[in-house]
N, C-alpha and C positions, 0 to 999 in steps of 0.2 A: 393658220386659217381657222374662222370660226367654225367650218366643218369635221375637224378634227379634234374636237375638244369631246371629251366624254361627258355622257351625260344618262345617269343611272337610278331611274324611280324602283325603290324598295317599296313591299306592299305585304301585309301579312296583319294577320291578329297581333290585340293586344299582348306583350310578349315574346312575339315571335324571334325577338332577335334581329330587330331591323336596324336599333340603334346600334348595336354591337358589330352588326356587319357592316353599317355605314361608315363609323370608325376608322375602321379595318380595311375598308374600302378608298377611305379619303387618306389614309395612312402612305397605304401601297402607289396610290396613282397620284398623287398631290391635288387630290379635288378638292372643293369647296363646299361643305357641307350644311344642307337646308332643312333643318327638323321643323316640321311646321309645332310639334309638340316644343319646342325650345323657342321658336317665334313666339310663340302666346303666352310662356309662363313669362319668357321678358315682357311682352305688351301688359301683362296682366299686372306688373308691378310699377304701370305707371299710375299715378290717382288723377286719372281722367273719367269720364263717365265711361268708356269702351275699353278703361284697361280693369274699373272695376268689375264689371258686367263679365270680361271675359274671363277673371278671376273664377266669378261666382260660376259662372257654366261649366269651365272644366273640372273645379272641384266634385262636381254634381256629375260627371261624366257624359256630358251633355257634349252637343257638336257646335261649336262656332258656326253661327252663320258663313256661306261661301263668301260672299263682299267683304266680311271682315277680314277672313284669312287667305282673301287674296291681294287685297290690298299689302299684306305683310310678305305675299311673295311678288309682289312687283317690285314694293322697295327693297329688297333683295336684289334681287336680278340686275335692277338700275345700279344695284351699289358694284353687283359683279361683274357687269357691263365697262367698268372705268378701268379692271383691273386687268391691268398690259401684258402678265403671265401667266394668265386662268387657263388651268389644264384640264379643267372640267367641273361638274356640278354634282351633288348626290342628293337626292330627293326621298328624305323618310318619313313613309308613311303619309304621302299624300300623291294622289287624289283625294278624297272619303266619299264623294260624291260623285255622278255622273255627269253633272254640271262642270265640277271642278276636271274631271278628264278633259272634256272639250275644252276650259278653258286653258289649263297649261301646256295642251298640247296649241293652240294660237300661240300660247306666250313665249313657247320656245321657239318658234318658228316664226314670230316676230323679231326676238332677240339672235335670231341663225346660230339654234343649238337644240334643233329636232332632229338633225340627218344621223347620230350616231346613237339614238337614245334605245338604252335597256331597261326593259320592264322587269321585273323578279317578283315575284311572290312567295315567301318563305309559312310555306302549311306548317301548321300547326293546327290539332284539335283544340277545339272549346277547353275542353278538359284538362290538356297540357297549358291552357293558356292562363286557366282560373290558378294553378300549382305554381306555374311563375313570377305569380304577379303580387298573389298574396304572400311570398315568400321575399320576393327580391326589398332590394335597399335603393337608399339614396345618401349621398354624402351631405349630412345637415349642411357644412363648411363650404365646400367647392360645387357641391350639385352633381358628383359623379355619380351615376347610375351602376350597380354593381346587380348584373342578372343573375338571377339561383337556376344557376347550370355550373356541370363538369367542376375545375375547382376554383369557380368563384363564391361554392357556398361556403367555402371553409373561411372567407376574407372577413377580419374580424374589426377593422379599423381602412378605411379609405387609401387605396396602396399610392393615392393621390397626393394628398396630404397630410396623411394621420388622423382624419377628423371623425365624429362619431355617425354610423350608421343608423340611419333610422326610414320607416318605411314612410312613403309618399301619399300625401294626402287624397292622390288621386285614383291609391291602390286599396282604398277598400273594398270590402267583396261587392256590398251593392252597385260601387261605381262601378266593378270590373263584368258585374252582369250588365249595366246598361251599355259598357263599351262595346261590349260583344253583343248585345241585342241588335246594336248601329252598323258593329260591323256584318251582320249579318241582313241587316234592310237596307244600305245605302253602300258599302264598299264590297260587295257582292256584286253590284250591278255594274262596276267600273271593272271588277277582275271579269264579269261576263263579256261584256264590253274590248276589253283588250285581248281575251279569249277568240273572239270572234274576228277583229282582226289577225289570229293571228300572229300580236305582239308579245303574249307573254310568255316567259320563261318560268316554271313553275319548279319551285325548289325544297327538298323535306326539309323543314327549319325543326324537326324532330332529332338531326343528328348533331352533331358533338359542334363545338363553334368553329374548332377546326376545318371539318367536314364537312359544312356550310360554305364557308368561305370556300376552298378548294372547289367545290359543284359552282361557286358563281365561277372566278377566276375561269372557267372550261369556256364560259360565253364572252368573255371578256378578251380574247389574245387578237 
């Protein structure tokens, strides 16, 4: 039944460890995982006027307009919607807006996959987040994202494919101050927002990836 399918928004600073827990999360429960940051960098490499556009914003650390990056999670959902063994959904790093809360909360509850939904928010300071980010990597080759924690900082080649590591265009410091500028004016007001219902479960994304994982898994049985 569509009421028993999980269904888990991750929510936290740039850094925080949302992709890594979502992983980890889609690993353990066989979920199907929704990075709206992995939505756009594919839309972004199409050469249409909206895949350049969206190109040019996220390099610049800028936010997608909400129409744009919902339209990318409708046709998602549509596509998730066909699938006859969907054991559930992970949702990283979106909302960003409080538009976009109201809207995916309709969306899930249009598609009857709001009744089991976990909210998390993995804290992290500013300061832990600007250390992560100008440090972490990306797999030139596959695109694996390798975060600077515990001992992924020692990983000197892609444990993916071999390929070489290099830092991501969207991790310069300027961009990583405007990321956190946004998330501090516009995803502030969604964790207030679900605070107030509430619905959030609020997690130190300061401890070990381990220890992360374990504190969600306690909301999860």
């Amino acid at each position: 039944m569509e009421n028993n399918k999980k269904v888990i928004i991750l929510l936290g600073r740039p850094g925080s460890g949302k992709g890594t827990q979502a992983e980890l999360l889609a690993k353990k429960f066989k979920l199907e995982y929704i990075g709206s940051g992995d939505l756009l960098r594919k839309a972004a490499k199409r050469n249409d006027f909206t895949g350049r556009k969206i190109k040019e914003t996220i390099d610049k650390g800028f936010l997608v307009p909400t129409p744009v990056i919902f339209k990318l999670w409708l046709d998602k959902f549509e596509e998730l919607k066909k699938e006859k063994n969907l054991k559930g959904i992970i949702i990283d790093g979106s909302p960003r807006k409080i538009l976009e809360a109201y809207l995916i909360d309709d969306a899930l509850d249009w598609y009857g996959w709001k009744d089991n939904l976990k909210i998390f928010l993995l804290d992290i300071s500013s300061k832990e987040a600007i250390n992560r980010l100008t440090k972490r990597r990306i797999c030139k080759k596959c695109g694996k994202i390798i975060p600077y924690i515990g001992e992924y900082k020692k990983i000197k080649k892609c444990p993916v494919c071999g390929g070489e590591l290099v830092q991501r265009a969207d991790d310069s410091l300027l961009s990583i101050k405007r990321r956190l500028e946004l998330f501090n004016k516009e995803v502030m007001k969604v964790i207030r927002y679900y605070q107030k219902e509430k619905r959030l479960i609020k997690i130190n994304g300061e401890q070990s990836i381990e220890d992360v994982f374990k504190e969600i898994l306690k909301y999860l049985k």
